[in-house]
C-alpha positions as CSV (number, residue, x, y, z in Angstrom):
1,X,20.7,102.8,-22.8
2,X,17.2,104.1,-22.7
3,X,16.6,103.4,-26.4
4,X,18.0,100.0,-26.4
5,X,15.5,99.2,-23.8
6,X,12.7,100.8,-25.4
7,X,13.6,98.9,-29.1
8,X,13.6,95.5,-27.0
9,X,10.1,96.0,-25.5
10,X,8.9,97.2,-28.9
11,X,10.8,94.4,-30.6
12,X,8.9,92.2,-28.1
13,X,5.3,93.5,-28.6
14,X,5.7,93.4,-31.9
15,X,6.1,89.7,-32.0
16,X,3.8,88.1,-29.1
17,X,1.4,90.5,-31.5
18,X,2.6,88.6,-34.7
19,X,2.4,85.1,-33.1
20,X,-0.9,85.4,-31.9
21,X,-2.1,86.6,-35.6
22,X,-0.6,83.1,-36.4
23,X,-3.1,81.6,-33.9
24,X,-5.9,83.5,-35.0
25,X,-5.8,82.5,-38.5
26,X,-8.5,79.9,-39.5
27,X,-6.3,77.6,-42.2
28,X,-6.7,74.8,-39.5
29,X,-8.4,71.7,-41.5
30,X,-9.8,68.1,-40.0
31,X,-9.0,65.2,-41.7
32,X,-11.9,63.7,-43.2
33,X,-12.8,60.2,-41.6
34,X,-13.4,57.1,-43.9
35,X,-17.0,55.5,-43.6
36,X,-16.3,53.4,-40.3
37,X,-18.9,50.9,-39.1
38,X,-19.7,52.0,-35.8
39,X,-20.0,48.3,-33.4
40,X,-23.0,48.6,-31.4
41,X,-22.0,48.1,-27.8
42,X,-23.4,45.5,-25.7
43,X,-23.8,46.0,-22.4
44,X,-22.1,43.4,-19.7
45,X,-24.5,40.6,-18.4
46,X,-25.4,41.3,-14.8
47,X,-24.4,38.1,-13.1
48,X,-26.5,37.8,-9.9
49,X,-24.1,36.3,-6.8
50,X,-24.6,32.6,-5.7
51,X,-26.6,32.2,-2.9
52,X,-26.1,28.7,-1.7
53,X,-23.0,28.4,-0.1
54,X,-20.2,26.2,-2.1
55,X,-20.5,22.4,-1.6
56,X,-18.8,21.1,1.2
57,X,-15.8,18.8,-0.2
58,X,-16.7,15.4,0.8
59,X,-14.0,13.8,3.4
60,X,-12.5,10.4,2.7
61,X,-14.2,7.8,3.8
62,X,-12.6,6.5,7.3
63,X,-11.8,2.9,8.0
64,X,-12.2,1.8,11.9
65,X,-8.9,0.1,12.9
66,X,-7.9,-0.4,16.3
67,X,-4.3,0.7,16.8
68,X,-4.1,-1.0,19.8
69,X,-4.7,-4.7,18.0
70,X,-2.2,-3.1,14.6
71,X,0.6,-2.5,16.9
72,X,0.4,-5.1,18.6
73,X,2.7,-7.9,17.0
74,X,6.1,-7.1,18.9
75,X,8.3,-8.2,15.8
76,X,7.2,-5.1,13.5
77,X,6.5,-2.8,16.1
78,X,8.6,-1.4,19.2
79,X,6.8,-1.7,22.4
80,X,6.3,1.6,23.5
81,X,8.1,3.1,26.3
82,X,7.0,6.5,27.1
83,X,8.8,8.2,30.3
84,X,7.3,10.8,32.2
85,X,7.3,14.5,29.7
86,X,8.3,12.1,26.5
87,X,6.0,10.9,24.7
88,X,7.0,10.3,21.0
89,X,8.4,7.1,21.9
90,X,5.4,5.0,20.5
91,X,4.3,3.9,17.6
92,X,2.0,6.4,15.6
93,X,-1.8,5.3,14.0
94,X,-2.0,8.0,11.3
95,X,-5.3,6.9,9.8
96,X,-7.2,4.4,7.8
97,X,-9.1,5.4,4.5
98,X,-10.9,4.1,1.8
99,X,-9.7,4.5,-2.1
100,X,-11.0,3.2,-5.6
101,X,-8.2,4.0,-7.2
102,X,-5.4,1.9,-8.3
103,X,-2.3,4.0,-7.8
104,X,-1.7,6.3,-4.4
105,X,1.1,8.6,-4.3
106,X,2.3,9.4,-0.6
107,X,4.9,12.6,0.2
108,X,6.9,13.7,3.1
109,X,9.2,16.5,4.5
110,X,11.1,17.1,7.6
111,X,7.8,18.9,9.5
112,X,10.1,21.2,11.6
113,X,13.9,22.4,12.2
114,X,15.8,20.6,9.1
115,X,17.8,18.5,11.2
116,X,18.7,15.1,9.5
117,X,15.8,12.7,10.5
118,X,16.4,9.7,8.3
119,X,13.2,7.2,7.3
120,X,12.5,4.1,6.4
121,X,9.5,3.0,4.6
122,X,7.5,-0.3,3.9
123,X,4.6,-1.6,1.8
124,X,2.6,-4.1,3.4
125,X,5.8,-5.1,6.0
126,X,7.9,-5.6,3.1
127,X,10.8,-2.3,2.7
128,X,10.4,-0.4,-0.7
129,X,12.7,3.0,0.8
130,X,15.5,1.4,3.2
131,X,16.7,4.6,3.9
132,X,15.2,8.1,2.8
133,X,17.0,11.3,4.9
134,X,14.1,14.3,5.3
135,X,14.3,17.9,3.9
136,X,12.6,21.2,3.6
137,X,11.3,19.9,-0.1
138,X,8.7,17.3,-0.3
139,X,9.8,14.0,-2.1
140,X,7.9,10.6,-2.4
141,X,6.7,7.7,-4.2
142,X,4.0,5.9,-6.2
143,X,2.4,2.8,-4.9
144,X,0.0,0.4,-6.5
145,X,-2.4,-0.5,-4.4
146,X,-3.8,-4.1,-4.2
147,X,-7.5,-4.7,-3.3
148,X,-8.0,-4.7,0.3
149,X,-5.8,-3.5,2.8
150,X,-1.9,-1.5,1.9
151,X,-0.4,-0.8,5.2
152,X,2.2,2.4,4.9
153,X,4.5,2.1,7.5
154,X,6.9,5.1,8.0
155,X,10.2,3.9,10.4
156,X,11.9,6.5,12.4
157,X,16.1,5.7,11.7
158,X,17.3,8.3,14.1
159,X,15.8,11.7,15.5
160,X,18.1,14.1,14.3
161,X,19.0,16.7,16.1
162,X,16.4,17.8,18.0
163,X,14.0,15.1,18.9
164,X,11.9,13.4,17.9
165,X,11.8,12.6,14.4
166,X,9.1,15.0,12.4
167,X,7.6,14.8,9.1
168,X,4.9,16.6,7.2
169,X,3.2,13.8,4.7
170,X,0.4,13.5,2.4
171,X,-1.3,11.0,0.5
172,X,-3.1,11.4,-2.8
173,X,-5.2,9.0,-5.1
174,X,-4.7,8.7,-8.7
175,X,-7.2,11.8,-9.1
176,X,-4.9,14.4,-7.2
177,X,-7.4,14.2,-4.2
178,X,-5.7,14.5,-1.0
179,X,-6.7,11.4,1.3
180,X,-4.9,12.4,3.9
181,X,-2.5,15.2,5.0
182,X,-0.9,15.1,8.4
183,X,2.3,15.1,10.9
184,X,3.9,11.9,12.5
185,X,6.6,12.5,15.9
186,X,8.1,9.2,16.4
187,X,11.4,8.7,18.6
188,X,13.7,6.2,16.7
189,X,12.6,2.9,16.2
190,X,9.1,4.1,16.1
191,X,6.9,3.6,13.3
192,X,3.8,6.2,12.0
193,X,1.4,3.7,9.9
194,X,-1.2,4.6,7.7
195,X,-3.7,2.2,5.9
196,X,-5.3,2.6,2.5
197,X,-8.3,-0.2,1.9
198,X,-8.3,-0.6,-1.9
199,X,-12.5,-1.0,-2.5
């Protein structure tokens, strides 16, 4: 048993010794490189930070109308009757604004819990969506807008299930600008109006 252990350690010297001979031996060659055209490396450009601040983007320009004197005409707007704690039973003034362009495209969405609020929308007092129901996805329309003033009026049809009737909206020129992005809460029967003044 002794001499089978002494022929394995001598078995096992023996070649470590002959595998690091291998190692030793200097037949190891490069491969020569062709003649390759070294690109000079130019450096980044060292871009110095701003240091005005960005412009400010310029707001819309507002047009003054009293809601007061727009809601006033009692056969295309609900008198308001607001009751002590409620009072999204009026009629809403979202805005007036001026636009060159010739074409306005107006979204909406329900604002809050998706709960069925139904709409009803009109161009200059005349109907163009008789009956629109609100989701979680923004949907809407193109208008062409005529010079002067394009009243958007926005009719509450019911208040869903939880009152009163919400929407997110927003209104863009023909650019993609945002004129106006905003919330109406209108109890049924109620309208939210916004006005675009074609210049």
């Amino acid at each position: 048993m002794k001499s089978i252990l002494f022929l394995m350690i001598i078995v096992g010297v023996y070649i470590q010794g002959y595998a690091q001979q291998e190692l030793n031996k200097k037949e190891y060659r490069s491969i020569p490189t062709k003649d390759q055209k070294i690109d000079e490396m130019i450096p980044p450009k060292e871009i110095t930070p701003k240091t005005d601040p960005p412009a400010d983007v310029k707001k819309q320009d507002s047009l003054i109308i009293n809601p007061e004197g727009l809601f006033k005409d009692t056969n295309l707007y609900k008198r308001e009757s607001n009751t002590e704690g409620i009072y999204y039973r009026r009629n809403q003034y979202l805005g007036g604004f001026r636009t060159k362009t010739f074409v306005s495209t107006i979204r909406y969405r329900d604002a809050a819990f998706i709960d069925g609020d139904k709409i009803k929308v009109y161009l200059n007092d005349k109907v163009i969506k008789p009956e629109v129901s609100l989701d979680g996805e923004f949907q809407g329309f193109k208008i062409n807008l005529i010079k002067g003033i394009n009243k958007i009026d926005f009719e509450a049809l019911n208040e869903g299930f939880a009152s009163p009737n919400t929407a997110e909206f927003q209104v863009y020129d023909a650019n993609g600008t945002v004129i106006e992005a905003s919330q109406w809460n209108v109890g049924t029967g109620y309208k939210a109006t916004i006005i675009l003044y074609k210049e």
